[in-house]
C-alpha positions in Angstrom: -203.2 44.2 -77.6 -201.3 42.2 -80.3 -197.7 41.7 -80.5 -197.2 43.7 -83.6 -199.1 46.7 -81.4 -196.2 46.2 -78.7 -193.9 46.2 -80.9 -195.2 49.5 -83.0 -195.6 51.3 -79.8 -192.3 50.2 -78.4 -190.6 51.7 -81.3 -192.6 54.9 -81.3 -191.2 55.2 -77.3 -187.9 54.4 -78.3 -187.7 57.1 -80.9 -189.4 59.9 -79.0 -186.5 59.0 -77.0 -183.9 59.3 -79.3 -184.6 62.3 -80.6 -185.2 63.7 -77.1 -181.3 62.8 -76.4 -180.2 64.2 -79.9 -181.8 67.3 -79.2 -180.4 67.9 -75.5 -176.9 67.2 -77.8 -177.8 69.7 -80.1 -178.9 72.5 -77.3 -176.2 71.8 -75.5 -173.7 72.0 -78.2 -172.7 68.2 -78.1 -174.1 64.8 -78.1 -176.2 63.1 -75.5 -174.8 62.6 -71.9 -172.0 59.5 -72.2 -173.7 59.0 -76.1 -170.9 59.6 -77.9 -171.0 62.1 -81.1 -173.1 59.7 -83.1 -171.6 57.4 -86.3 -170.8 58.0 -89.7 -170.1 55.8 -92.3 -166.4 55.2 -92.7 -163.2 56.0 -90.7 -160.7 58.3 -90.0 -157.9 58.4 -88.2 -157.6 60.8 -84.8 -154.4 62.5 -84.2 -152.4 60.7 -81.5 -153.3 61.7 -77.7 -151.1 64.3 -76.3 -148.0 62.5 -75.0 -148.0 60.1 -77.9 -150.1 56.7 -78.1 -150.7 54.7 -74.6 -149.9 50.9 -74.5 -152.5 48.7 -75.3 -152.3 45.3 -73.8 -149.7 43.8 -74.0 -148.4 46.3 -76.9 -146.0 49.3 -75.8 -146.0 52.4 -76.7 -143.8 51.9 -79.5 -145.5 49.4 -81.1 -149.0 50.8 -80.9 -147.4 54.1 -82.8 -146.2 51.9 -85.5 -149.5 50.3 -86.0 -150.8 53.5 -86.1 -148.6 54.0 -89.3 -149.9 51.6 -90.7 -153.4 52.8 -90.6 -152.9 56.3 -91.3 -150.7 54.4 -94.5 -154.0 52.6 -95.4 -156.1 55.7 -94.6 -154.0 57.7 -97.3 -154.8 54.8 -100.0 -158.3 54.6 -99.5 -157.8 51.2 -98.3 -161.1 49.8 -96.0 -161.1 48.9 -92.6 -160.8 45.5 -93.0 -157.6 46.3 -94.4 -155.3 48.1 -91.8 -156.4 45.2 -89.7 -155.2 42.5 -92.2 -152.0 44.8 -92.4 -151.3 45.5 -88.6 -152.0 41.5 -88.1 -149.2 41.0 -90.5 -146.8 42.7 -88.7 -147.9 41.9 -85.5 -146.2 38.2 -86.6 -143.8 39.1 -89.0 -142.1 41.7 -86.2 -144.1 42.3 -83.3 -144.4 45.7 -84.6 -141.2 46.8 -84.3 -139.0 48.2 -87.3 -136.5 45.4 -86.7 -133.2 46.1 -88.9 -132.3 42.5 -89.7 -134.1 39.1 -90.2 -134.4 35.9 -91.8 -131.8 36.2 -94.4 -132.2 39.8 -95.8 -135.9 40.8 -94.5 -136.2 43.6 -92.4 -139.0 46.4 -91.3 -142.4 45.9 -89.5 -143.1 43.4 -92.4 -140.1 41.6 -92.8 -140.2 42.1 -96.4 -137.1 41.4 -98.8 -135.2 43.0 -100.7 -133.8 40.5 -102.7 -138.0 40.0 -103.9 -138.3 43.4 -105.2 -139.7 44.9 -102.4 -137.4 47.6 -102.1 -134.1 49.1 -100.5 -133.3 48.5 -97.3 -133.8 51.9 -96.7 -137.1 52.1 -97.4 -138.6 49.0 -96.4 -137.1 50.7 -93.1 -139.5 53.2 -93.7 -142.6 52.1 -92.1 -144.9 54.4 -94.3 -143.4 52.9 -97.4 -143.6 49.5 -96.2 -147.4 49.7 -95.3 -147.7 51.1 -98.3 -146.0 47.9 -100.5 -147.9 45.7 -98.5 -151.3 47.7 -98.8 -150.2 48.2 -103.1 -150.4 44.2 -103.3 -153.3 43.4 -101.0 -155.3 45.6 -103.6 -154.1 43.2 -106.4 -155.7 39.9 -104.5 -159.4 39.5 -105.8 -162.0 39.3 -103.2 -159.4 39.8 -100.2 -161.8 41.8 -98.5 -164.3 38.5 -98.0 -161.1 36.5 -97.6 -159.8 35.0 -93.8 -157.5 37.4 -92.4 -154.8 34.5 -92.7 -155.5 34.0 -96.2 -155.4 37.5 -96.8 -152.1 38.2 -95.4 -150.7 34.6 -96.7 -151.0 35.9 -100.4 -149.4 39.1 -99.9 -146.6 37.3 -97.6 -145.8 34.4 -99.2 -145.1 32.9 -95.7 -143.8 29.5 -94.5 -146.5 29.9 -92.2 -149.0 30.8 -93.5 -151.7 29.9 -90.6 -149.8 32.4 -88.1 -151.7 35.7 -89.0 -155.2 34.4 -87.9 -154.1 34.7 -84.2 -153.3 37.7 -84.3 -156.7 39.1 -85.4 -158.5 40.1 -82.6 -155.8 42.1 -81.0 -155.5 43.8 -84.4 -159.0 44.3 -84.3 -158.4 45.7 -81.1 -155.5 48.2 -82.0 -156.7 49.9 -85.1 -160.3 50.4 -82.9 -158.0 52.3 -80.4 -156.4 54.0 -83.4 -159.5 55.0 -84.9 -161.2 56.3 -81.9 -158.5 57.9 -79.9 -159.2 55.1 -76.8 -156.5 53.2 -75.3 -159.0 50.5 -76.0 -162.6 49.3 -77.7 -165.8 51.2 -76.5 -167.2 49.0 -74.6 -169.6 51.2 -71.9 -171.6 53.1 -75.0 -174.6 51.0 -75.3 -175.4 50.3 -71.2 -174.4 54.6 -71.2 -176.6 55.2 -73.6 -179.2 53.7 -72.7 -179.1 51.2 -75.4 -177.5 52.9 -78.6 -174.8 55.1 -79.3 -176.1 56.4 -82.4 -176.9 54.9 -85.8 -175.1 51.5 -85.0 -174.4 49.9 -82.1 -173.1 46.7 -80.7 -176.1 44.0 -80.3 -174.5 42.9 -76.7 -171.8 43.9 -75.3 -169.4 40.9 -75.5 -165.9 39.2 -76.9 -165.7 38.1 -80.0 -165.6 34.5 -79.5 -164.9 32.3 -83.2 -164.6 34.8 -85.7 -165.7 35.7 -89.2 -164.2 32.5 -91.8 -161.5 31.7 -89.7 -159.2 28.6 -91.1 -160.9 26.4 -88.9 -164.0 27.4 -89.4 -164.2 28.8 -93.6 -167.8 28.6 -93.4 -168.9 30.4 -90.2 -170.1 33.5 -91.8 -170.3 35.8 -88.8 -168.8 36.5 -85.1 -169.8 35.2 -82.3 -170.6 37.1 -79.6 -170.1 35.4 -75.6 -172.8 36.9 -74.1 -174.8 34.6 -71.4 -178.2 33.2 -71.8 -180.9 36.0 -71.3 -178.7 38.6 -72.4 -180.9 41.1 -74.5 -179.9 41.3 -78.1 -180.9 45.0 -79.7 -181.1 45.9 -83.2 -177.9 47.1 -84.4 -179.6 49.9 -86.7 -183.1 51.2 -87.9 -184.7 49.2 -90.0 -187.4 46.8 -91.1 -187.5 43.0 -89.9 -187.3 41.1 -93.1 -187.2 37.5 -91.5 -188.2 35.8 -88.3 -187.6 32.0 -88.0 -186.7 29.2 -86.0 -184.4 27.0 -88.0 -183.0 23.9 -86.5 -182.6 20.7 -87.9 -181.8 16.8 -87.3 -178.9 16.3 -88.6 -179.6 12.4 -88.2 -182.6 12.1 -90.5 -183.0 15.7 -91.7 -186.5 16.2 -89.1 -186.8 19.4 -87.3 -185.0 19.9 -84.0 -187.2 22.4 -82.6 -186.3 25.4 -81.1 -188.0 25.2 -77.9 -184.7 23.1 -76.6 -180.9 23.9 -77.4 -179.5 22.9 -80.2 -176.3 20.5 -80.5 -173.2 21.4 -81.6 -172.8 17.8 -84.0 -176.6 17.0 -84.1 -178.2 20.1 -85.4 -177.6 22.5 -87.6 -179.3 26.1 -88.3 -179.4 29.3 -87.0 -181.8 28.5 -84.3 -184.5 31.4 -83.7 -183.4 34.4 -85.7 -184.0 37.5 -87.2 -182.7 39.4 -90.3 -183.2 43.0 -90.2 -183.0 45.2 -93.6 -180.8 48.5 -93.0 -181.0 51.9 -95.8 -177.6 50.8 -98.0 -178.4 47.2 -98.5 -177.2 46.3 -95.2 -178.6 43.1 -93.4 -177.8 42.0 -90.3 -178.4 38.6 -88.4 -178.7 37.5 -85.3 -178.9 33.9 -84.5 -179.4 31.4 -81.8 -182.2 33.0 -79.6 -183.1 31.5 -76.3 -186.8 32.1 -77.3 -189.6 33.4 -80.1 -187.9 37.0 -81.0 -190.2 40.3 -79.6 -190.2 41.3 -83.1 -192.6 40.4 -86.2 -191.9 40.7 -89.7 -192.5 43.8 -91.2 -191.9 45.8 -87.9 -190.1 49.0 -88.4 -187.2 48.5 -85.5 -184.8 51.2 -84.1 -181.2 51.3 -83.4 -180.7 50.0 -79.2 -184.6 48.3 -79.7 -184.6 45.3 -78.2 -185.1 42.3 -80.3 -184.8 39.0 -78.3 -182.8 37.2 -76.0 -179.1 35.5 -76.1 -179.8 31.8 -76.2 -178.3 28.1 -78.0 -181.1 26.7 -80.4 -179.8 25.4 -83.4 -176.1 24.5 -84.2 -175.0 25.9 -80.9 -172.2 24.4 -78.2 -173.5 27.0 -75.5 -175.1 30.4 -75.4 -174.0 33.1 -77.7 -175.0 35.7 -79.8 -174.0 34.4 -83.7 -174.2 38.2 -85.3 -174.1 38.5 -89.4 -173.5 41.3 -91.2 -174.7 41.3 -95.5 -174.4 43.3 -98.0 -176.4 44.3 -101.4 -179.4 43.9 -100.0 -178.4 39.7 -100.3 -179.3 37.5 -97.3 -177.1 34.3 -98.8 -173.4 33.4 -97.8 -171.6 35.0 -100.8 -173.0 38.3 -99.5 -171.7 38.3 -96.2 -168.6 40.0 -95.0 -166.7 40.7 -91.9 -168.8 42.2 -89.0 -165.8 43.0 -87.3 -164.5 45.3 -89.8 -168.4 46.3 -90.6 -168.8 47.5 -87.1 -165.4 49.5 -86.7 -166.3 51.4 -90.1 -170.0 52.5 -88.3 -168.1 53.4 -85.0 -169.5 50.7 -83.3 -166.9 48.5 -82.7 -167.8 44.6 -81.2 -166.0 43.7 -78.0 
């Protein structure tokens, strides 16, 4: 039996299984066993858990209710995702997310904002609502902050002296507006091993930290996340769809020869994605996955579904150690200028990384 026969027959079992659990959700009034309620497309805001919002880390309660004013602030502007995490990073330095009355020279509030620069009264820039919503008014007046580092993001609404000091704060503001937005005091991180690989349109190729993220200011041109999963961790599709692309791409840095991807890569000596694949979702939506330990179980041209199984966590290519290097494009355009945040991507299809 070919590969491409595996691979048809493998989806076929997967499905007949899918729809099995979606219809035991349905007769039983619910989703799936430990499945979750499926995803949708976009993200609300759930109403804070009885008792008020839990810490998070090392974030009290306090601080984790203000962030989630600044959410439900972006929510009510129809700002993205990406957004009320670029916004909840921002306080996180400028205050630690408390609505501090004083600071350097007239600033006060969860942003530290001025006054004396037209942000408002004292008054209200001690309002957190209105203050997420100043900051939120000028991020929408940046072009192309939604592409942009977090830090640069922030830096152009801030003006700051520092304007570095927002990237480090990203993945904990990941982390908080994913507890805001699914009403957990903290990421999902058991829905694809309890779901027997997917949790419902999308869900998380491994289950892993987010290692170097999306065009950080040390890294502008990494366009994706890495994921630290170990070697022979099995990567799945993150969504149905059609397998537009399966290569091995590493090269010689030192003369421009091929590397070969039946070694790992180098981290200064190679560069390339290693074995990949590029999967074509409904909506334009491509995603990547880079650095496979080994030829991918898929073919191009296979029709994948979400949770199927795709290859294997591995270093080929430009690779320091294994890891799962996850892209996420858009408009149907596999190039750089297409891709954006899969952070953001995956909070917005209730699948969030981590």
């Amino acid at each position: 039996m070919s590969r491409r026969m595996l691979a048809t027959l493998l989806a076929a079992v997967v499905t007949v299984v899918f729809v099995c659990l979606a219809g035991t959700g349905l007769l039983l009034g619910g989703s799936a066993a430990g499945c979750g309620s499926g995803a949708t497309p976009g993200r609300s805001l759930t109403p804070a858990p009885p008792g008020g919002w839990p810490a998070v880390g090392r974030w009290d309660r306090n601080q984790v209710a203000n962030a989630a004013v600044i959410a439900a602030a972006g929510a009510g502007k129809g700002v993205p995702t990406r957004g009320w995490v670029i916004a909840v990073a921002t306080a996180m330095q400028e205050s630690t997310l408390r609505n501090l009355p004083g600071g350097d020279r007239d600033s006060v509030g969860l942003f530290q904002q001025r006054p004396s620069q037209g942000w408002g009264t004292v008054a209200q820039l001690l309002d957190p609502t209105y203050a997420a919503g100043r900051f939120y008014a000028k991020l929408l007046t940046i072009s192309g902050w939604q592409t942009m580092p977090l830090t640069e993001a922030a830096q152009r609404v801030q003006v700051s002296a520092y304007p570095d000091a927002y990237a480090k704060w990203e993945p904990e503001a990941t982390q908080l507006v994913g507890t805001i937005t699914s009403g957990k005091s903290s990421l999902p991180t058991g829905r694809l091993a309890g779901c027997g690989g997917a949790s419902g349109p999308w869900t998380q190729p491994v289950l892993a930290p987010v290692g170097s993220g999306f065009r950080t200011a040390s890294r502008p041109g990494h366009d994706g996340v890495d994921l630290s999963a170990p070697r022979g961790t099995v990567i799945r599709a993150a969504s149905a769809g059609i397998v537009s692309r399966v290569r091995c791409n590493a090269i010689d840095n030192r003369d421009g020869s091929n590397w070969g991807c039946d070694r790992d890569g180098d981290p200064n000596l190679t560069s390339g994605c290693g074995w990949y694949v590029d999967i074509d979702h409904d909506g334009g939506i491509i995603t990547r996955y880079c650095h496979m330990n080994e030829p991918p179980r898929v073919e191009v041209g296979d029709h994948v579904v979400v949770g199927q199984p795709i290859g294997v966590v591995g270093s080929t290519g430009h690779s320091s150690g294994p890891h799962l290097h996850f892209e996420v494009h858009t408009n149907g355009d596999a190039s750089a200028e297409a891709a954006i945040d899969p952070v953001s991507f995956m909070i917005n299809v209730d699948a969030p990384l981590g």
